[in-house]
VOVO-871600 format. One line per field, with one value per residue: residue in three letters; residue number from 1; x, y, z of N, C-alpha, C in turn. Coordinates in steps of 0.2 Angstrom, whole numbers. Layout:
BEGIN
aa: (ala	...)
i: (NUM	...)
n_u: (X	...)
n_v: (Y	...)
n_w: (Z	...)
ca_u: (X	...)
ca_v: (Y	...)
ca_w: (Z	...)
c_u: (X	...)
c_v: (Y	...)
c_w: (Z	...)
% end
This chain:
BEGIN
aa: (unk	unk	unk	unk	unk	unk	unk	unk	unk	unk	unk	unk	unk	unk	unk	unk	unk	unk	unk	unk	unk	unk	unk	unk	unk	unk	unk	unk	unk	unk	unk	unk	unk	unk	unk	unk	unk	unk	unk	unk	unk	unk	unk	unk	unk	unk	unk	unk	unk	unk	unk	unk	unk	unk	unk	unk	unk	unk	unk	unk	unk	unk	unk	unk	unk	unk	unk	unk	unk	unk	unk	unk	unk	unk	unk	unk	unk	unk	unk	unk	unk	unk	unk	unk	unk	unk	unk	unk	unk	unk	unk	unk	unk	unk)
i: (1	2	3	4	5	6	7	8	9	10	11	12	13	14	15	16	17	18	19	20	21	22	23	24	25	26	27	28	29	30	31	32	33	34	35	36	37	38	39	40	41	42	43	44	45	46	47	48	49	50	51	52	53	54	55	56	57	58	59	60	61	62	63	64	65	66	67	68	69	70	71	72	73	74	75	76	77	78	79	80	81	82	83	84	85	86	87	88	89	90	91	92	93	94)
n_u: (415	404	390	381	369	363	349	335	321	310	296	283	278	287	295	307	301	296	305	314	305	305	317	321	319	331	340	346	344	355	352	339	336	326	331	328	321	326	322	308	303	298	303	316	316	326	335	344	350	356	365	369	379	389	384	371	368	371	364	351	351	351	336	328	331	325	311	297	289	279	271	280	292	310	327	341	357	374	383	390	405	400	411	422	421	432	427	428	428	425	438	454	470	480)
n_v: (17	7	-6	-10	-6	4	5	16	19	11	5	-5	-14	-15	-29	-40	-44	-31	-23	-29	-27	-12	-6	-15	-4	2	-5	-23	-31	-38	-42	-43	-36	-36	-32	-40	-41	-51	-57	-54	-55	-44	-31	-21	-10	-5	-10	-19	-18	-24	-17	-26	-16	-5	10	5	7	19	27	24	28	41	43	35	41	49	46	40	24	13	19	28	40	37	34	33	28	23	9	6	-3	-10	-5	-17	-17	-14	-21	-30	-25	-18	-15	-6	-12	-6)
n_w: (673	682	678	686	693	709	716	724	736	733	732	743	735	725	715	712	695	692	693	685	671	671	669	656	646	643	639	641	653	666	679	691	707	719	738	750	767	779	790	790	775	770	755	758	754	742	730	718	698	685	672	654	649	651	642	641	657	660	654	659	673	669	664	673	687	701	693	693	699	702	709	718	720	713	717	708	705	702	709	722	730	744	759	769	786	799	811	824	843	858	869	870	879	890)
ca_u: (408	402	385	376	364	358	338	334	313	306	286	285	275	289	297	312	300	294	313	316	303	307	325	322	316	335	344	347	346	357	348	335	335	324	332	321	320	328	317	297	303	295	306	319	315	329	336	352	351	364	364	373	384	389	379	364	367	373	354	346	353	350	333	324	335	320	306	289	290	274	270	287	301	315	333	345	364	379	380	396	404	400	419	421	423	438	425	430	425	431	444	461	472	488)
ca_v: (16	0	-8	-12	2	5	8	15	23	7	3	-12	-17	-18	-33	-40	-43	-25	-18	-29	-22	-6	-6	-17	-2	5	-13	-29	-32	-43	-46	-34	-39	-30	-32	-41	-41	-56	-58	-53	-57	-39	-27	-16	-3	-5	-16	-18	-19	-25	-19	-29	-14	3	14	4	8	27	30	21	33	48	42	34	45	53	44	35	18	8	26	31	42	32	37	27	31	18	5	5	-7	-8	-6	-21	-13	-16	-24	-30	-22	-19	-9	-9	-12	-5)
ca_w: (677	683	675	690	698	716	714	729	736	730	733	745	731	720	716	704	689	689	692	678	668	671	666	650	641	641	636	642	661	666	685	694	713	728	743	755	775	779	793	785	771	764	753	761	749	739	726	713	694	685	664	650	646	651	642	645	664	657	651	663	678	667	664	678	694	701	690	697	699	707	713	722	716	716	716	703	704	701	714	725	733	753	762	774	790	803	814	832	845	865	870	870	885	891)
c_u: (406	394	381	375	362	352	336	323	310	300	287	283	280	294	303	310	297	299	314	314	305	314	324	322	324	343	345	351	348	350	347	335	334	327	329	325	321	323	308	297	301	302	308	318	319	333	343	348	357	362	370	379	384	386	372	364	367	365	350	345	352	341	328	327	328	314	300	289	285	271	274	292	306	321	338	353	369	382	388	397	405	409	418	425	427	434	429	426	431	434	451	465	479	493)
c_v: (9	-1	-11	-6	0	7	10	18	19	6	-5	-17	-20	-25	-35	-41	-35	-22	-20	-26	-15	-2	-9	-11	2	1	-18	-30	-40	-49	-41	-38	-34	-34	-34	-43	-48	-59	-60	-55	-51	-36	-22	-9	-1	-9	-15	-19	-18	-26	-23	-24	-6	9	13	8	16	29	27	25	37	49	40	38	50	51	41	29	16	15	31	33	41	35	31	30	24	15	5	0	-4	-11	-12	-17	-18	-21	-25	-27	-21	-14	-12	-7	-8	-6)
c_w: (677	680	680	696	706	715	723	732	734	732	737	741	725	719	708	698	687	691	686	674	665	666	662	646	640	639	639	649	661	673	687	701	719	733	748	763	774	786	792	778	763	762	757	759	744	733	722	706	689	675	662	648	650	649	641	653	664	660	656	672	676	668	668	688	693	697	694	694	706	711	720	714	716	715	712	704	704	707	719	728	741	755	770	781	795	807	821	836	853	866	872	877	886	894)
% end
């Protein structure tokens, strides 16, 4: 199991001192980061946290998946990584 969460359902409100918050209370976060709209600059609604160890991140999915956060339910599950897609594009000739 990897030690870095996906946080998803986030409050536009929320931001990476109140993900950190959140997730200290199950051990030592390394880094909390909401995901902001590159453009507005607001919160996509989603973020990363990243614990010090595996069974902090354990507890931390046990415990906050489905919990209220800033007054949203948020979903917490272990963070995958994105597959870099073949990209291109076109069509091919014959």
């Amino acid at each position: 199991m990897s030690n870095k969460l996906f946080v998803g359902g986030l409050s536009w409100n929320t931001d990476d001192q109140g993900l950190n918050n959140a997730f200290s209370a199950f051990g030592k976060v390394v880094e909390a980061k909401v995901i902001l709209d590159r453009d507005t600059g607001r919160s996509r609604g989603f973020g990363f946290v990243t614990m010090e160890d595996t069974v902090s991140a354990k507890t931390a999915i046990e415990q906050m998946n489905g919990a209220s956060l800033d007054g949203r339910s948020i979903r917490v599950n272990e963070a995958t990584e994105r597959s870099r897609g073949g990209g291109g594009g076109g069509y091919g000739r014959r």
